[in-house]
C-alpha positions in Angstrom: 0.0 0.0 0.0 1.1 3.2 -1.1 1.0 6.3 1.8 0.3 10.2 -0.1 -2.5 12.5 -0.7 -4.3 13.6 -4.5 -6.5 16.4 -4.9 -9.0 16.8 -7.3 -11.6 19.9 -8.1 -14.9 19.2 -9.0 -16.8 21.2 -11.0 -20.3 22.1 -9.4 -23.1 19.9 -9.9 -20.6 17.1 -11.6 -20.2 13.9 -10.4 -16.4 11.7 -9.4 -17.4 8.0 -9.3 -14.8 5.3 -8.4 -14.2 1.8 -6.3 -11.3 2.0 -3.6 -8.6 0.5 -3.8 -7.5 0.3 -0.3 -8.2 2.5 2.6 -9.0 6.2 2.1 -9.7 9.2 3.9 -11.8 11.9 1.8 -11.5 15.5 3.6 -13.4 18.4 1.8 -11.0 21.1 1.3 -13.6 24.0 0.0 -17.4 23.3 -1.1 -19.7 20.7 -0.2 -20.4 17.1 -1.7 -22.5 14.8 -1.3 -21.5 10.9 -1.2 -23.4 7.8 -1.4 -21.6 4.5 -1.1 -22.7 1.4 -3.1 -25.3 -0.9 -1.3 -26.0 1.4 1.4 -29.2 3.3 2.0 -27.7 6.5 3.6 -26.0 9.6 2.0 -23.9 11.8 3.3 -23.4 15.4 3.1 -19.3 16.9 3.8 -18.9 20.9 3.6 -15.2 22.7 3.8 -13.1 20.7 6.6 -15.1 17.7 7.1 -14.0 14.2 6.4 -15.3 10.3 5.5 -13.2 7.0 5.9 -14.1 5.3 2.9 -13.0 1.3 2.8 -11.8 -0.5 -0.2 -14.0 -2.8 -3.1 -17.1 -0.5 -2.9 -18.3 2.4 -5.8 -18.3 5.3 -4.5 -20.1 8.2 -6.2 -19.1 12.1 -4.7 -21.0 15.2 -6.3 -20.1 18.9 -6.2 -22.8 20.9 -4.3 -23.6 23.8 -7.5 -20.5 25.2 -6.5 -17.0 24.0 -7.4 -15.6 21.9 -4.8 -12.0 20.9 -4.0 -11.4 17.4 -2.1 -7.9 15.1 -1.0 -7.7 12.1 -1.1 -4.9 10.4 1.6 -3.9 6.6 1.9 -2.9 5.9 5.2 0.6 4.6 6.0 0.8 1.1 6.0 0.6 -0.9 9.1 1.2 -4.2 10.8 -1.5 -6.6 10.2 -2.2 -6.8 14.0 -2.6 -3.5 14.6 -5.2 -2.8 11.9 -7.1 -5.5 13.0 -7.1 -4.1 16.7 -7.8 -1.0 14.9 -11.2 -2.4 13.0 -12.5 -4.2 16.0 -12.4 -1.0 18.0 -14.4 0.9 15.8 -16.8 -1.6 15.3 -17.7 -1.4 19.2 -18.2 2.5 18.7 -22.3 3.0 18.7 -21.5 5.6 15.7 -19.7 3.1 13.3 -21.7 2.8 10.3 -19.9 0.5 7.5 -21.1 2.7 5.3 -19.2 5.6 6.4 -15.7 3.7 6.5 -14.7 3.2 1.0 -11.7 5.2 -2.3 -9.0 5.0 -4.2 -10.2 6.1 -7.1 -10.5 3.7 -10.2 -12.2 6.3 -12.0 -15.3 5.9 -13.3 -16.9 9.6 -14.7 -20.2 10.0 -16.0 
């Protein structure tokens, strides 16, 4: 697994589509987008400073609110095997943990 960040503009009201390729972290950088995640009812909204896990193997679509918006996408380092499974187990005994809200990295797909 590869560690570093890409940041992409999207134009308002366009659409980014892709399936992760490992772990990502989406932070909005300016804008708003909205993100839905394959197979899962709920959507999310992310303004300016906000941010989403997203977990590998899942389309995920992101569209610009009718402004432009800029987002970064960042791979974590890479980490023992251990420790990431610690990691998961914790956050799926945190009542907020949705696995939704835990997929990117970006086979693009654009419509």
């Amino acid at each position: 697994m590869q560690t570093g960040h890409t940041q992409l503009t999207i134009a308002g009201g366009c659409t980014l589509a892709g399936i992760a390729d490992s772990p990502r972290t989406l932070r909005v950088l300016s804008g708003q987008v909205w993100i839905t995640f394959e197979g899962q009812p709920e959507d999310h909204w992310l303004r300016a400073g906000r941010s989403l896990a997203l977990l590998p193997g899942r389309m995920v679509v992101v569209e610009s609110d009718s402004a432009d918006s800029r987002i970064e996408l960042t791979c974590p380092p890479q980490r023992g095997l251990l420790t990431a499974l610690l990691s998961a187990l914790s956050r799926l005994r945190d009542p907020g943990f949705h696995p939704a809200t835990n997929v990117f990295g970006l086979d693009r797909v654009d419509s």
